[in-house]
C-alpha positions, 0 to 999 in steps of 0.5 A: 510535759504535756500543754494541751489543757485549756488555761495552762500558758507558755511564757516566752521564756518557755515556763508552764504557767497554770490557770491559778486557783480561785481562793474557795474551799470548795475548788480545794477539797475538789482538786485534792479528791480529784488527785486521791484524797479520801472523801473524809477530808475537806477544807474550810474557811477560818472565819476567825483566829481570835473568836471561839465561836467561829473558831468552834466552826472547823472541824478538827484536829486541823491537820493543816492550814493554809495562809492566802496572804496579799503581796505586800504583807507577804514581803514584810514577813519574808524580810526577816526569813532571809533569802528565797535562793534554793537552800533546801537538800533534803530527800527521803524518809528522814525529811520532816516534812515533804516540801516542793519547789515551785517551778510552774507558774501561778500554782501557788495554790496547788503546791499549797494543797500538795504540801498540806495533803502529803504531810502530817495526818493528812497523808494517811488519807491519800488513796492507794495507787491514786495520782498522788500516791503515785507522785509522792512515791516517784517524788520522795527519795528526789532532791527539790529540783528533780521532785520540782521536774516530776510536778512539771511533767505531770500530765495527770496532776495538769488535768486534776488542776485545771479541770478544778480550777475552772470549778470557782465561782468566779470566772477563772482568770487567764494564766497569762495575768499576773498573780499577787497572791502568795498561798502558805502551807502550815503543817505539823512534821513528823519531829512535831514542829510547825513548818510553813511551806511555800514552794517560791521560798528556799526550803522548809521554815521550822517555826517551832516545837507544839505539844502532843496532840496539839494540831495546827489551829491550836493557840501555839501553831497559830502565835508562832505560825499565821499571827506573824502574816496577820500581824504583818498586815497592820489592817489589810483584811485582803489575806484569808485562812482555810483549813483541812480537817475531816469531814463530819459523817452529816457532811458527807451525807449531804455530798453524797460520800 
């Protein structure tokens, strides 16, 4: 376990807590680039789930979202989800999806990003050899604890998050602060279900089957999967939906890809 990035803190209790992610595309698609994500994946705000015009604004296929969820309306989903107790055993190949437990603190957002770059299409784009090639190979035959333990003892995957983290807009907050936000993975497994990941809860949340060639911004993934968090609000517009899709050829371009 390494400590000596600026921003990450040690509780009293001894737990790495990180310099949380500001909530912003822009620091997503910089961490996941930093960890070997190929250029031609990006992130991207969802403006709207109801209107097509600026659901048209996403490219696509989604190959995930991410729901930024605030504390309470989070809660109010999660009491019919059952107990956050560790109930998940899976390991190897036949997962449906790879999922991580969350052990450092205020890396919500990085877990996040894990769960929706190491799933689905998206992991045909993690480049040979890179931090994450590397994590996710050393990681997948683990149970969740000992795949937990080789996030926490990535000194590699410290440095990617904090060297975005202080990327923001904003000034990057202090990792000692307190955090209520919940960042939520949806992703398409390999069986075709939607799953929400979320490395606080206690494994892997099957919401349901979607059709061949549906992708996780389509009208299904979204009823069964970001509408119940929406729903849930009952008009607190805090929560916030971004995207990875691939980078159309005029953006990377423009970047310099």
């Amino acid at each position: 376990m390494t400590t000596n990035e600026p921003g990450v803190f040690i509780r009293p209790e001894g737990k790495k807590t990180f310099v949380p992610l500001e909530n912003n595309p822009e620091v997503f698609t910089d961490l996941v680039h930093r960890l070997g994500v190929s250029p031609k994946l990006g992130f991207y705000d969802v403006y709207s789930i109801d209107e097509p015009e600026l659901l048209a604004l996403v490219p696509r296929p989604a190959h995930a979202l991410i729901f930024i969820s605030p504390a309470d309306v989070y809660h109010r989903v999660r009491e019919s989800d059952g107990s956050k107790e560790l109930t998940y055993a899976g390991a190897g190949e036949q997962e449906p999806v790879m999922w991580f437990k969350q052990t450092i603190g205020h890396a919500c957002g990085l877990i996040a990003l894990l769960h929706s770059v190491s799933n689905g299409p998206a992991k045909a784009f993690i480049n040979p050899d890179s931090t994450l090639d590397k994590l996710l190979k050393e990681s997948l035959p683990l149970k969740p604890q000992a795949r937990a333990d080789v996030l926490y003892n990535s000194a590699d995957l410290e440095k990617a998050h904090m060297a975005s983290a202080f990327k923001g807009d904003s000034a990057a907050p202090m990792a000692a602060e307190p955090n209520g936000y919940h960042f939520i993975s949806f992703v398409k497994g390999k069986d075709g279900h939607l799953y929400e990941l979320e490395g606080s809860w206690n494994g892997p949340i099957d919401r349901g089957i979607l059709g061949e060639g549906e992708d996780c911004l389509c009208e299904k993934a979204l009823e069964i999967g970001v509408r119940r968090f929406v729903k849930a609000a009952e008009g607190n517009m805090e929560f916030s939906i971004v995207a990875l899709a691939g980078v159309p050829d005029s953006d990377q371009l423009t970047n310099g890809f």
